[in-house]
Each structure stands twice: as C-alpha cells, then as structure tokens.
C-alpha positions as CSV (number, residue, x, y, z in Angstrom):
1,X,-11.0,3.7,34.1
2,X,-8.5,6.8,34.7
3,X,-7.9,5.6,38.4
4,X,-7.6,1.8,37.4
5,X,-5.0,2.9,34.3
6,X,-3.3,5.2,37.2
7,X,-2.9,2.5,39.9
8,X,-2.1,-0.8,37.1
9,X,0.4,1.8,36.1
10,X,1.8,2.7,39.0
11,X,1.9,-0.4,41.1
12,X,1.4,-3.1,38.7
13,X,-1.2,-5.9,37.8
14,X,-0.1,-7.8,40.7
15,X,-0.4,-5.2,43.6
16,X,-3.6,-3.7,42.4
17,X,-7.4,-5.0,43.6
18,X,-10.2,-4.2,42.9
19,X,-10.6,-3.0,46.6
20,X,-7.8,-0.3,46.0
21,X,-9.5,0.8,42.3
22,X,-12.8,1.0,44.4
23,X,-11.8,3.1,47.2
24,X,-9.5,5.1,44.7
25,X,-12.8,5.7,42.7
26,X,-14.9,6.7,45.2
27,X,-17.6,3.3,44.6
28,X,-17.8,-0.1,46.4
29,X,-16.3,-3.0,44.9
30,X,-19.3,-4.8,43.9
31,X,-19.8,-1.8,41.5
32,X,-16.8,-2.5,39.7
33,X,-18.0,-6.3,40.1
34,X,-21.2,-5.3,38.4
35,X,-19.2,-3.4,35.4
36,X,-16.9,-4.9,34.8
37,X,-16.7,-8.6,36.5
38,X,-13.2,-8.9,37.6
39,X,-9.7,-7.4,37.9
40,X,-8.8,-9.1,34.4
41,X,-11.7,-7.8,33.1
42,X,-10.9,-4.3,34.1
43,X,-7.4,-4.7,32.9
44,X,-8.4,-5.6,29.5
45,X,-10.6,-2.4,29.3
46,X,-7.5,-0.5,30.7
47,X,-5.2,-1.8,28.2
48,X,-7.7,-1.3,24.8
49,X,-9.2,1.7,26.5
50,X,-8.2,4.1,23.6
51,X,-4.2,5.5,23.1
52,X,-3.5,8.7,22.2
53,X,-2.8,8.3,18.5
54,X,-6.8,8.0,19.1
55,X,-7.6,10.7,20.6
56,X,-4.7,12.9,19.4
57,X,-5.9,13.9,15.4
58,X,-3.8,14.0,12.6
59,X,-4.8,17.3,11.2
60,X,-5.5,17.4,7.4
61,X,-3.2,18.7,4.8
62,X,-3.8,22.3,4.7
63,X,-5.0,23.9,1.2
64,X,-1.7,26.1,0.8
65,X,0.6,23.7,2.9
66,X,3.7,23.1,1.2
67,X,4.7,19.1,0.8
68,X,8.1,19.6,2.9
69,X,5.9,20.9,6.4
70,X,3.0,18.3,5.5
71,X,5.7,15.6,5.9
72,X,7.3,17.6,8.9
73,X,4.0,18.3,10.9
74,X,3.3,14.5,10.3
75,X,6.7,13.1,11.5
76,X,6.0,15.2,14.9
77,X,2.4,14.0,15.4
78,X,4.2,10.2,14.9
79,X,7.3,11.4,17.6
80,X,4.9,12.9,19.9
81,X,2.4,10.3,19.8
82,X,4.7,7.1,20.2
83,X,6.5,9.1,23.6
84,X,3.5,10.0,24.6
85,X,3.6,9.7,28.8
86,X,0.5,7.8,28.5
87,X,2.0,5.5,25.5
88,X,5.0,5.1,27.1
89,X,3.3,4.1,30.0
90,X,0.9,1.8,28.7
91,X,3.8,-0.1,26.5
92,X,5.8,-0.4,29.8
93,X,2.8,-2.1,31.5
94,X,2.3,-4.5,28.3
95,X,5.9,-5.6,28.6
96,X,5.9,-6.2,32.4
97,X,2.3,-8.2,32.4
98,X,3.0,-10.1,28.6
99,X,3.9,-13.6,30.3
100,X,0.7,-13.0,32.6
101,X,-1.8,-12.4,29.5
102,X,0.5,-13.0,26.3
103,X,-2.7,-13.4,23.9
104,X,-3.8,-10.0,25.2
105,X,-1.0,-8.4,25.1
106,X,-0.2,-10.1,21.3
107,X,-3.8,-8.9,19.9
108,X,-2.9,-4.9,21.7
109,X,0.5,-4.8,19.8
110,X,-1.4,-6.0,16.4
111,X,-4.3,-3.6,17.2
112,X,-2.7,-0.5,18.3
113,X,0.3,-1.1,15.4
114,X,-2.9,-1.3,12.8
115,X,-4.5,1.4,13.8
116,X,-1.3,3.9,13.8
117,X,-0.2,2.4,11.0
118,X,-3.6,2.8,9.3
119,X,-4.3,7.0,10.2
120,X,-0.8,7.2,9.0
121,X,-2.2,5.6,5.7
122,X,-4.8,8.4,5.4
123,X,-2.6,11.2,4.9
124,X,-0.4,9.6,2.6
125,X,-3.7,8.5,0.4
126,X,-4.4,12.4,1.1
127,X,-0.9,13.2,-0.3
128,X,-2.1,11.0,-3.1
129,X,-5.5,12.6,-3.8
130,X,-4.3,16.2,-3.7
131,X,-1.8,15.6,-6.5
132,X,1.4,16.1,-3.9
133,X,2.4,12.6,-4.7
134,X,2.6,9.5,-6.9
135,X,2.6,6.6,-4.5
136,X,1.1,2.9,-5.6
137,X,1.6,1.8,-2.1
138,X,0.3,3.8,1.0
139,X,0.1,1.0,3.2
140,X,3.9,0.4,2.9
141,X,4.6,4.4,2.1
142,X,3.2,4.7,6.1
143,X,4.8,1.5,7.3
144,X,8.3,3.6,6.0
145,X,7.4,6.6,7.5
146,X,6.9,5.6,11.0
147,X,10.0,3.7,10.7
148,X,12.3,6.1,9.3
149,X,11.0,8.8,12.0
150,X,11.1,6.3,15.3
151,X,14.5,4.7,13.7
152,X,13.2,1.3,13.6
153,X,15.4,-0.9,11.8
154,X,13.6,-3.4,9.5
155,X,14.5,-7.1,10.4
C-alpha cells in the first residue's frame, strides 16, 4: 500500500501499473492481482486507506488543562492534520483523478469530512461533560471550529 500511495502520488493514476507497484514492492504482479484484483481496485484502497486525522489522536482534555490551551492544542491538531504532507497529498491526487472516478472521489470527501468533523465532535462533547462549556450543538460547535481555524468561508 505505501509503495502504491508513493508511486499514484508521484506519477499519477495514469502512469502507474500494476507492473511498476509490483516491481516497486518487491512481489510479482499476479500477487497484487490476487489481493487486490486490479489497478482501480488498488487505488480505491490507496485512497480510503486511513488519513492522518486517523492515525494522528486527539489527546484528551487534561484534568488541570485550562479551557483557553484545550481550544489552542485542538486548533493545532486541526492545522497540522489538514497540511499534513500525506493529506495534502492525497487531496491533490483526489482533485487530479475526480473526472476519472467522481463517485469515489465524492464518497472520500463525505467520508474523510465525517470523520474529522466527527473526532472534532468528541472533544467538544468532552468540553461539554467536564463542565468547561454549555453547548446544545456539538455537531455544528465542530463544524465552526474547523472552519474558523482553516478560514473556510461558509457559502
């Protein structure tokens, strides 16, 4: 998987086979055959293979942590995830193959957006259950948040 993301990344959908993933990987192509089936196939598992808001954790609101550096420490783990090399990278490759696989690439943006949008969720119902705030609406108190730190302007 890390030598197909490197190569899709690097030289595109289009320029990469499963014969250059193979011999990248060290196996014979009817390996990656047998895996995975074909070079969509393996693309799909690249693209939903997981991001780093994944496998990065949101650490948990420290026992003594003021409000103030809960927020702050939060708005960096949403900066540093979102320029992530790897996110950055992956995004890049969405946009340039979205006319090739625009389904895919639609469900990734829903998925991806959902599952930010949902750890961002958890330490605001955190926030919530320690007593640091009053908030009726996590859902959109996170869907805020990430926008007022990445400067997205609502349409």
């Amino acid at each position: 998987m890390q030598i197909a993301t490197e190569l899709f990344v690097r030289e595109g959908y289009t320029a990469t086979s499963l014969g250059d993933i193979a011999k990248s990987a060290g196996v014979a192509t009817r390996t990656l055959y047998q895996h995975f089936g074909d070079k969509k196939a393996i693309f799909q598992s690249v693209m939903f293979a997981p991001a780093p808001a994944a496998v990065v954790p949101l650490a948990k609101v420290g026992d003594d942590e003021l409000l103030f550096d809960a927020m702050m420490r939060t708005a960096e783990y949403v900066r540093d995830v979102s320029f992530h090399p790897t996110t950055v990278d992956m995004m890049r490759l969405a946009i340039a193959e979205s006319k090739r696989f625009p389904d895919m690439m639609q469900r990734l943006v829903t998925g991806s957006h959902a599952r930010f949008n949902a750890k961002i969720r958890q330490f605001f119902d955190e926030l919530v259950g320690r007593g640091m705030v009053q908030d009726d609406d996590t859902e959109a108190s996170a869907e805020m948040f990430i926008h007022l730190i990445l400067e997205i302007r609502p349409s």
